[in-house]
C-alpha positions in Angstrom: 5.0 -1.8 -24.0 1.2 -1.5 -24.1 0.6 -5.0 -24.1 2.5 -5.2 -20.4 0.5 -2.1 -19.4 -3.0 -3.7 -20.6 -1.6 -7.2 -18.9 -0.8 -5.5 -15.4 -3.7 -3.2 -15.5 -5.9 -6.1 -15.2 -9.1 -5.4 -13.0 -8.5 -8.3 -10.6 -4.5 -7.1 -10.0 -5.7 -3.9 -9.4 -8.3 -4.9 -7.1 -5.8 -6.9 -5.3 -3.0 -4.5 -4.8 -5.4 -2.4 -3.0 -6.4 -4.9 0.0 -3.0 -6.0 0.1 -1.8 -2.1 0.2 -4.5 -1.6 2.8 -3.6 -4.8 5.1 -0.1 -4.0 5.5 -1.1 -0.1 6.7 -3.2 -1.9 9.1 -0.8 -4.6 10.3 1.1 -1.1 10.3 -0.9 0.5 12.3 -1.4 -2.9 15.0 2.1 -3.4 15.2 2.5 0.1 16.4 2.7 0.7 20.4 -0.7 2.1 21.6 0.0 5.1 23.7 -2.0 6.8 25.8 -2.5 10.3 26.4 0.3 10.4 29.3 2.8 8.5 28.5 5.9 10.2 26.8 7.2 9.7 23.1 9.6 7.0 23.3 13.7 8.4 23.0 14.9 6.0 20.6 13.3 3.8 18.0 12.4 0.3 18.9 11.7 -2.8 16.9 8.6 -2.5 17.1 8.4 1.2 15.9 10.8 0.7 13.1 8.7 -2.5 11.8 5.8 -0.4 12.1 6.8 2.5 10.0 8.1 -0.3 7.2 5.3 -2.2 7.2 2.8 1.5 6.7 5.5 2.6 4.0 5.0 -0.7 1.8 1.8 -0.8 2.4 1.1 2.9 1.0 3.6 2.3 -1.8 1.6 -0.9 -3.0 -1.5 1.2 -2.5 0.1 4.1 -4.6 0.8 1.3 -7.5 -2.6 0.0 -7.0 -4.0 3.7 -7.8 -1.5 4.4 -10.5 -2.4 1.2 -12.2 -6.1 1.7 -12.0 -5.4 5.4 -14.1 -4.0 3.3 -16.5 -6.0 1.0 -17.3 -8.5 4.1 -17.5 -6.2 5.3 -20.3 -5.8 1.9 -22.0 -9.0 0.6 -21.8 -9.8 1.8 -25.6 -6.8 -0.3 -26.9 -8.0 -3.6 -25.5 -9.3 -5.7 -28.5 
């Protein structure tokens, strides 16, 4: 059980769940419909919306891991040989 947390802990995964965490919150984020300061909330969800709340949600979920990770490694850092 250590050794998988000391294996997935690695600097270089952690490092890499982040950017990947923080491009898909800002594909998110571009995906989304720009609206202005007059125009009205849309009634119903489109494509577009729905993709755009996914792809935010995955990428703040792969962040989350990404921060979770890096406490570990914090923890286990004295039991690598």
């Amino acid at each position: 059980m250590i050794d998988a947390l000391i294996l997935i802990s690695q600097r270089h995964i952690v490092i890499t769940l982040a950017i990947v965490g923080a491009l898909l919150v800002t594909a998110g984020s571009l995906v989304a419909k720009p609206r202005g300061r007059n125009m009205p909330e849309p009634v119903e969800d489109d494509a577009r919306g729905v993709l755009a709340r996914r792809l935010t949600t995955i990428g703040y979920v792969v962040t989350m891991t990404s921060i979770a990770l890096f406490i570990v490694a914090g923890f286990v850092s004295d039991l690598r040989p």
